[in-house]
N, C-alpha and C positions, 0 to 999 in steps of 0.2 A: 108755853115755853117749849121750845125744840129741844127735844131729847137729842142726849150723842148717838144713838143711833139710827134717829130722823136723820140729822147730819150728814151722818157715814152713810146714808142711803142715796140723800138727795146730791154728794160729791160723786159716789160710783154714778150713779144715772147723767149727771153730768162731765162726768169723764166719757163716757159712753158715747150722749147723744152732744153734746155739746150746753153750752145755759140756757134753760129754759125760760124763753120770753112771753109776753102777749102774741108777738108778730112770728115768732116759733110756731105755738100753737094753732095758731091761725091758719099757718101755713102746713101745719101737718093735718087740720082739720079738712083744709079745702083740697089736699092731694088727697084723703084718703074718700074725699065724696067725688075724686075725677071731675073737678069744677077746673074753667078756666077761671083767671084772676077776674075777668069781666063778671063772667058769672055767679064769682063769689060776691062780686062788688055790687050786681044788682039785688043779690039776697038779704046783704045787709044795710043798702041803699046808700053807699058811697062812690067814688070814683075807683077804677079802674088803679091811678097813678096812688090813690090812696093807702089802696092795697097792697102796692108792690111796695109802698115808701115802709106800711109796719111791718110786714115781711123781713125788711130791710134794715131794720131798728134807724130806720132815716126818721119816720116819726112816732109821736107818742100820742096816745087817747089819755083821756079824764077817765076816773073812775067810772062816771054816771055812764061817759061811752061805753065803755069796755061792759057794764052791767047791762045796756042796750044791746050791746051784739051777741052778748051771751045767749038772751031771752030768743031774739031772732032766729039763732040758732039752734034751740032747742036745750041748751047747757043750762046748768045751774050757772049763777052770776058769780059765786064764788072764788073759783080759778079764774076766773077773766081777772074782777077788781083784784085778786092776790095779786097775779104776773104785772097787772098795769102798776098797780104804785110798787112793787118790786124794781120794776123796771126806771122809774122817775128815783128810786133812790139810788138804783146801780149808777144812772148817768152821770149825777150827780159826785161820785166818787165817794159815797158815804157806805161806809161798814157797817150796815146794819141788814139783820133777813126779817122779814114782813111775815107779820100773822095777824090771822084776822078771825072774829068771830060773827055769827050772824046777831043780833041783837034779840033780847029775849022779849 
């Protein structure tokens, strides 16, 4: 359960930087490693236009993706799979915030 002041944390931070997506983070991952989109796109072995599309919230990954590009990347799978079905429920216009746990 998301505490009120998880909440009140994760609205400032989004006040801030704007809503935090899969295609956000992606895109703050791959400016902060000074990659072009090509080169982030052969790291994680998609296309080029692929990249700029989730960058762009133009498209969406699967969970199983988003836990693919994670590992590629070096991340934990965790925040990937959160932001991606986050994101399939924002589109959707459904009020609800995503929390996940790893399975014991």
């Amino acid at each position: 359960m998301i505490t009120k002041k998880t909440k009140e944390s994760l609205d400032f931070l989004e006040k801030l930087s704007g809503k935090l997506t899969l295609g956000s983070l992606l895109l703050s991952i791959r400016c902060g490693e000074e990659m072009t989109q090509e080169q982030f796109a052969r790291k994680i072995g998609v296309s080029k236009q692929y990249i700029s599309d989730l960058e762009h919230s133009r498209r969406f990954v699967s969970p199983k993706a988003a836990a693919h590009y994670a590992k590629k990347l070096g991340y934990s799978p965790h925040q990937f799979v959160k932001l991606c079905l986050q994101d399939m429920i924002d589109r959707d216009g459904l009020n609800f915030i995503i929390e996940i746990e790893d399975a014991a």
